[in-house]
N, CA, C and O atoms as CSV, one atom per row, in Angstrom:
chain,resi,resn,atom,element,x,y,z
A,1,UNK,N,N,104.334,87.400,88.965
A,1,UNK,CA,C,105.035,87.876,90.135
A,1,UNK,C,C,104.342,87.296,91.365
A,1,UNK,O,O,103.137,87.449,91.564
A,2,UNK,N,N,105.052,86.709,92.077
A,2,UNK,CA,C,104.590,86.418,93.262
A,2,UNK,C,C,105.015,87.239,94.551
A,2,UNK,O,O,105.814,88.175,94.583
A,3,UNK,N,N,104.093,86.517,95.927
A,3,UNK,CA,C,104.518,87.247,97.000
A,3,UNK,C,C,105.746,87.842,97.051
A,3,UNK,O,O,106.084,88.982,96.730
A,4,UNK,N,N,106.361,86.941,97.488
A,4,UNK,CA,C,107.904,86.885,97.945
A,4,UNK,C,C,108.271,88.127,97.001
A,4,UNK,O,O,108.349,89.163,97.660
A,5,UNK,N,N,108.504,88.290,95.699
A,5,UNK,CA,C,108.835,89.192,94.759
A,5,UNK,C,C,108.475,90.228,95.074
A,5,UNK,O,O,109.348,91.073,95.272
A,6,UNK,N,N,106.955,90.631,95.267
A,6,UNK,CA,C,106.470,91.849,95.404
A,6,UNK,C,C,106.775,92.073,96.792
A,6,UNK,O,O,106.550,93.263,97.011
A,7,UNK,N,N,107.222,91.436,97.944
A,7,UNK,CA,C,107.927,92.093,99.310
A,7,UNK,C,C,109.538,92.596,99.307
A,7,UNK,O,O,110.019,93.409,100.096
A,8,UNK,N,N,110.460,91.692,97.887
A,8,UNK,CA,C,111.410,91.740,97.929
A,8,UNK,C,C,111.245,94.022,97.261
A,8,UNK,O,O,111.868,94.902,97.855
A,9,UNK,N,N,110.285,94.313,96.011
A,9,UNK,CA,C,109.829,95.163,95.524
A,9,UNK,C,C,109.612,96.242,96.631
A,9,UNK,O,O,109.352,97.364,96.195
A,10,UNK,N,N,109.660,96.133,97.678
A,10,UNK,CA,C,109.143,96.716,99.087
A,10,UNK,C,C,107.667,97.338,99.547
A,10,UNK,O,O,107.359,98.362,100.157
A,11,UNK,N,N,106.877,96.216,98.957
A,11,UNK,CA,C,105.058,96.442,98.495
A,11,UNK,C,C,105.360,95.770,100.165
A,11,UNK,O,O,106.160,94.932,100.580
A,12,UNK,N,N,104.316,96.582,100.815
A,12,UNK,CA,C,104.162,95.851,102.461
A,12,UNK,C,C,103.326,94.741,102.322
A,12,UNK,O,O,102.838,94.345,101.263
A,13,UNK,N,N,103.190,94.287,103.357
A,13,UNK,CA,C,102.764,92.656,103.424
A,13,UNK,C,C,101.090,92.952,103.023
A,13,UNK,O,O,100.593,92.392,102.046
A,14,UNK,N,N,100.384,93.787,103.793
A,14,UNK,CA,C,99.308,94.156,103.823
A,14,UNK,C,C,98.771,94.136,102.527
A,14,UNK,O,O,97.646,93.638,102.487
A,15,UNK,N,N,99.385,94.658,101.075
A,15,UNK,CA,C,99.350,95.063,100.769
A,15,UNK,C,C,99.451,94.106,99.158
A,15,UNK,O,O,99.015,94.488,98.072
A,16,UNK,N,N,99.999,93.094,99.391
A,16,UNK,CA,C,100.354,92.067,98.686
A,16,UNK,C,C,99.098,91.718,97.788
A,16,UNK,O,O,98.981,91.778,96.564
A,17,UNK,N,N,98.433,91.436,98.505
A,17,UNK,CA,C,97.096,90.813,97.378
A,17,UNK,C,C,96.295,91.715,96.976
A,17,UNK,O,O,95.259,91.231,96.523
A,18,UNK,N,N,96.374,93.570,96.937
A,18,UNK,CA,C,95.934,94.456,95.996
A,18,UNK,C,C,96.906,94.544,94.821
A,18,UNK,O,O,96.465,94.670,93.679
A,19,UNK,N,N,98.499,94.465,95.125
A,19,UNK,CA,C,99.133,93.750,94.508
A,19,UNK,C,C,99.495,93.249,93.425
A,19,UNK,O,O,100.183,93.687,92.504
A,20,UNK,N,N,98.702,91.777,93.694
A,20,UNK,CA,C,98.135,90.537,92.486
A,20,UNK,C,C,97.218,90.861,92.022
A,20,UNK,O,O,97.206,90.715,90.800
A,21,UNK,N,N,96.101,91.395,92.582
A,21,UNK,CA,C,95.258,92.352,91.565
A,21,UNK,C,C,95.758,92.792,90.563
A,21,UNK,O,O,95.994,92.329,89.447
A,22,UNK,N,N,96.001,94.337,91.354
A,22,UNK,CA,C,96.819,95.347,90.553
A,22,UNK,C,C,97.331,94.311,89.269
A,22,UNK,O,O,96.659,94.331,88.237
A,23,UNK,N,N,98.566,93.383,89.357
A,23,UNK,CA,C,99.210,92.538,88.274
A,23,UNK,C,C,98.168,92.280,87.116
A,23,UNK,O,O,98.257,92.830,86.018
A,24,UNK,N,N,97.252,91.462,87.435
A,24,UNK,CA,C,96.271,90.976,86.642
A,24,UNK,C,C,95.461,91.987,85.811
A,24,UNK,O,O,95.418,91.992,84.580
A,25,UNK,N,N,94.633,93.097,86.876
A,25,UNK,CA,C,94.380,94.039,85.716
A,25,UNK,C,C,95.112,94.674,85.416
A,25,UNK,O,O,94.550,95.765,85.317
A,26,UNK,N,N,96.507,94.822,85.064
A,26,UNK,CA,C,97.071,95.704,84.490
A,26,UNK,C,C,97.695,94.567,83.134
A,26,UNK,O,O,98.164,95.044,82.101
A,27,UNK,N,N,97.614,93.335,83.324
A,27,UNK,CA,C,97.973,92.509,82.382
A,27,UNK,C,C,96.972,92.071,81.532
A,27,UNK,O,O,97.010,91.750,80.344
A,28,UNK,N,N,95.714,92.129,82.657
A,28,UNK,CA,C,94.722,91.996,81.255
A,28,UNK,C,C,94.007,93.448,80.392
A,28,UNK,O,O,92.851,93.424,79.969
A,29,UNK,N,N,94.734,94.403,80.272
A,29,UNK,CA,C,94.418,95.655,80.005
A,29,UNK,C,C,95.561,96.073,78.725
A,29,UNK,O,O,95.570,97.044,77.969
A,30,UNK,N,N,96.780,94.546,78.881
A,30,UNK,CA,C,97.334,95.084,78.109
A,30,UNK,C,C,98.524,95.821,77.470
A,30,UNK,O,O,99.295,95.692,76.519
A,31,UNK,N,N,98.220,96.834,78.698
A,31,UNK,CA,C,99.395,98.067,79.227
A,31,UNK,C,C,100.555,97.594,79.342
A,31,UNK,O,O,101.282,98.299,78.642
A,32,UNK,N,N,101.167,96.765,79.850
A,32,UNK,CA,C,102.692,96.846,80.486
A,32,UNK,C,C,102.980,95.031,80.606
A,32,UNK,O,O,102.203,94.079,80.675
A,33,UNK,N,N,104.430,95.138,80.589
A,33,UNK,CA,C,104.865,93.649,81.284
A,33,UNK,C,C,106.340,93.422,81.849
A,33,UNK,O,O,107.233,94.147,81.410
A,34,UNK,N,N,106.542,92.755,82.503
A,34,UNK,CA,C,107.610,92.574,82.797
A,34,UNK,C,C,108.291,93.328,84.047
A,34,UNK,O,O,107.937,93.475,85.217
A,35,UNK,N,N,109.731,93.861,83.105
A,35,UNK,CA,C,110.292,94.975,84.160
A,35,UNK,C,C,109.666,96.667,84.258
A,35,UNK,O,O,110.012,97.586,85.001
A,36,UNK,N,N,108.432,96.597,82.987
A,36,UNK,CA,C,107.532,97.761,83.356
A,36,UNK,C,C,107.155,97.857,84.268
A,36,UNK,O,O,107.250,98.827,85.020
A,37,UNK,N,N,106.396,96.436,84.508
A,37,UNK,CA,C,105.730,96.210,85.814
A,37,UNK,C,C,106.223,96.616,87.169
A,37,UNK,O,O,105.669,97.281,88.045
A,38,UNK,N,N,107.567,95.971,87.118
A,38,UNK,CA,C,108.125,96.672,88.824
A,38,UNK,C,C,108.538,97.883,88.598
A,38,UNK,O,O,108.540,98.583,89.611
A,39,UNK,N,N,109.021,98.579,87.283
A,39,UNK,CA,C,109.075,100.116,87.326
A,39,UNK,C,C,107.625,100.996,87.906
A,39,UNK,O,O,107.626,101.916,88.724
A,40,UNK,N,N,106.581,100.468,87.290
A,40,UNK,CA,C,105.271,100.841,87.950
A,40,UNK,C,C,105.056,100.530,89.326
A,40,UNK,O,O,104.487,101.349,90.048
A,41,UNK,N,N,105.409,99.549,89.716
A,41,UNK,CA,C,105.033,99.549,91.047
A,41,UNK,C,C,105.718,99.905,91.727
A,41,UNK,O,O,105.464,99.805,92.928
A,42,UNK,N,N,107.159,100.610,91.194
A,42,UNK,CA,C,107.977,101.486,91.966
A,42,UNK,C,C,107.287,103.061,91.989
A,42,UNK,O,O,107.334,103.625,93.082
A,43,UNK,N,N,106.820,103.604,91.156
A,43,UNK,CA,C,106.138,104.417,91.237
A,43,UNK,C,C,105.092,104.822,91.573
A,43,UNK,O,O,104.878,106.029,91.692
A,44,UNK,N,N,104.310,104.019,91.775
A,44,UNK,CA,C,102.857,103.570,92.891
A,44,UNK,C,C,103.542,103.854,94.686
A,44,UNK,O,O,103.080,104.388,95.694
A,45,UNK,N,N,104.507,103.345,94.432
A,45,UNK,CA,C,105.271,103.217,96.115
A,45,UNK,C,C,105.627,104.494,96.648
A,45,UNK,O,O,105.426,104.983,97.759
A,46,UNK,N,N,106.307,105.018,95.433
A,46,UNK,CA,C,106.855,106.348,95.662
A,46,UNK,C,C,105.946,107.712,95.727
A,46,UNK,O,O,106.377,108.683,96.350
A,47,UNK,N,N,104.595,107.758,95.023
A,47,UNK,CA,C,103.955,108.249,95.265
A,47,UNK,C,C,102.709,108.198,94.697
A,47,UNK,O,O,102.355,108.648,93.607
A,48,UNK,N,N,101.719,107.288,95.988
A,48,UNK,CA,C,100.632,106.517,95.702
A,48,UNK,C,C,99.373,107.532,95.621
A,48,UNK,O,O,98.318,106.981,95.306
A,49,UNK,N,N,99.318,108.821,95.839
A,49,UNK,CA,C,98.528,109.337,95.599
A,49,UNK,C,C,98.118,109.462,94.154
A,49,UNK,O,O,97.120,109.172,93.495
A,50,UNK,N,N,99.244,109.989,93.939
A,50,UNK,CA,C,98.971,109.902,91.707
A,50,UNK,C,C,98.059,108.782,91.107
A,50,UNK,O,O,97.336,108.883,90.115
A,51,UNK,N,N,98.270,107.513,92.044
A,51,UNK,CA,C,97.573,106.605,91.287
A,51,UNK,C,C,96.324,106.287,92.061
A,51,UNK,O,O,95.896,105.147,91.885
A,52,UNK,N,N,95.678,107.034,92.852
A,52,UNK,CA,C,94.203,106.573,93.839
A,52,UNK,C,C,93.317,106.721,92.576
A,52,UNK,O,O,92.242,106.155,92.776
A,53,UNK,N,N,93.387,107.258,91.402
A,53,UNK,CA,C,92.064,107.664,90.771
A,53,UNK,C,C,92.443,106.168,89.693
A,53,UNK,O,O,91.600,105.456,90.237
A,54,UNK,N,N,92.950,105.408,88.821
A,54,UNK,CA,C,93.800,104.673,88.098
A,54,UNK,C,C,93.058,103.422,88.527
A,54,UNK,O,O,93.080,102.576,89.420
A,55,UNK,N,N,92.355,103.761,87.370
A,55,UNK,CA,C,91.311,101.857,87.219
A,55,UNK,C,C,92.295,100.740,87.413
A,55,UNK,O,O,91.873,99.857,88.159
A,56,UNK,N,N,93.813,100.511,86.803
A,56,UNK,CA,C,94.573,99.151,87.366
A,56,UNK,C,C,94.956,99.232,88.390
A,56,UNK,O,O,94.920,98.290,89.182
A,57,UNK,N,N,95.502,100.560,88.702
A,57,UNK,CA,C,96.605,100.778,90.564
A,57,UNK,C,C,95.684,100.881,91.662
A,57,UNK,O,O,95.629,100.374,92.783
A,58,UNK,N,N,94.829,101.858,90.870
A,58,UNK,CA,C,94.076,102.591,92.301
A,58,UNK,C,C,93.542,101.627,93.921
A,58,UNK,O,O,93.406,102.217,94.993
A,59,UNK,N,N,93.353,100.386,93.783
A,59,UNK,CA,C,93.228,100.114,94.604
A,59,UNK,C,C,94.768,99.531,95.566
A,59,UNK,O,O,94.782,99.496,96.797
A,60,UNK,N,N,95.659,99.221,94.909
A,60,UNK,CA,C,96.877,99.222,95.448
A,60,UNK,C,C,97.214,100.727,96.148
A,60,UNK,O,O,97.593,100.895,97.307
A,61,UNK,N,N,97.078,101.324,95.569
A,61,UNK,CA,C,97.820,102.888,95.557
A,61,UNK,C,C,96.618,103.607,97.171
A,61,UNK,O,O,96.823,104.661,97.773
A,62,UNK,N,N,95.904,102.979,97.343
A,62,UNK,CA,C,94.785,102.721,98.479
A,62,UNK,C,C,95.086,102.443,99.346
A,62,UNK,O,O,94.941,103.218,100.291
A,63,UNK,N,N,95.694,101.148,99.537
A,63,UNK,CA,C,95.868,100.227,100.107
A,63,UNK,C,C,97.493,100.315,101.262
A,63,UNK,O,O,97.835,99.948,102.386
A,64,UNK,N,N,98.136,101.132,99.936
A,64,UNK,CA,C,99.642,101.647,100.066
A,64,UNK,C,C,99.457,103.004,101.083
A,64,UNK,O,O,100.324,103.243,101.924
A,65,UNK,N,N,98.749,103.515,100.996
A,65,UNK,CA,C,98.342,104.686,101.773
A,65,UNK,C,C,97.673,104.362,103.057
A,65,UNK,O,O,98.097,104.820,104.118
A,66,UNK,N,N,96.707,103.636,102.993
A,66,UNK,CA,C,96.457,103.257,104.160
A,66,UNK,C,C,97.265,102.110,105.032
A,66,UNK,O,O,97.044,102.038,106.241
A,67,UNK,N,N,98.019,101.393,104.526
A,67,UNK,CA,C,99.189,101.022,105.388
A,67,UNK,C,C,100.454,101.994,105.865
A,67,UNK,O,O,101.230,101.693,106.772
A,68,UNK,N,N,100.519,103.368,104.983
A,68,UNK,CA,C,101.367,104.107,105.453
A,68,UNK,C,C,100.845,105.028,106.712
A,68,UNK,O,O,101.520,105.537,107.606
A,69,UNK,N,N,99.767,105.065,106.545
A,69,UNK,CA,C,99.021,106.093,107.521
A,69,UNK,C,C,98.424,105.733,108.811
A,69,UNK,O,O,97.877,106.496,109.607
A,70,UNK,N,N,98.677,103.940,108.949
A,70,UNK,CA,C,98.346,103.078,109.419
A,70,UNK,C,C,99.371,103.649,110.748
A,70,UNK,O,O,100.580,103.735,110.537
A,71,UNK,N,N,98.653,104.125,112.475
A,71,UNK,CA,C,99.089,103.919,113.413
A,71,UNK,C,C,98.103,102.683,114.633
A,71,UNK,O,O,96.931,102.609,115.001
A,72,UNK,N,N,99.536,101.790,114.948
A,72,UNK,CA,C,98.780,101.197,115.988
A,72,UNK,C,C,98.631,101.674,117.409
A,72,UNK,O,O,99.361,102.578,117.815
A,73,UNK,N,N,97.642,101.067,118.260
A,73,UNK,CA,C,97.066,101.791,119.371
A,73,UNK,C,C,98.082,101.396,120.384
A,73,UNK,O,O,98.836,100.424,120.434
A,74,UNK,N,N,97.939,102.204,121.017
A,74,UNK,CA,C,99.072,101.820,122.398
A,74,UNK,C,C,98.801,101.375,123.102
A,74,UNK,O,O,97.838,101.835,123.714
A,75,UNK,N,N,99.333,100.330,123.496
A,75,UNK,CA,C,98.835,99.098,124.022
A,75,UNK,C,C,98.139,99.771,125.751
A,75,UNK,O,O,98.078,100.999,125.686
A,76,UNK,N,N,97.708,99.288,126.991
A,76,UNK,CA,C,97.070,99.432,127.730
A,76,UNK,C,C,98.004,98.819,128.869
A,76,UNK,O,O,98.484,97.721,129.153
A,77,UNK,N,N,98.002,100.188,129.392
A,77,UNK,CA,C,99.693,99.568,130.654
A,77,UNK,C,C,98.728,98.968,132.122
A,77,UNK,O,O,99.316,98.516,133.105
């Protein structure tokens, strides 16, 4: 899976190369492939807390949270 895929998936940009992580250890672990895969990472999206503790997600599921929680500063008039 590449970028483009995992933005089309609605994984934020930020967020992309925990991602490709995420992909890799979860492929070298075994677990899942394919259209598992974006079923999982639909569920990481939907609710990323479940997966903060989760040796393959957890750092996506991190990452996903802190881009959601993510406010920028207001700019300086």
């Amino acid at each position: 899976m590449n970028s483009r895929q995992l933005t089309k998936l609605s994984i934020p940009p930020d967020c992309v190369k925990p991602a490709i992580a995420a992909i890799q250890s979860v492929r070298q672990s075994g677990d899942t492939r394919g259209r598992n895969l974006k079923t999982l990472f639909k569920s990481v999206l939907e609710d990323p807390n479940a997966f903060v503790t989760d040796s393959c997600l957890g750092a996506l599921a991190r990452a996903i949270i802190e881009d959601r929680d993510f406010v920028p500063a207001r700019p300086i008039s």
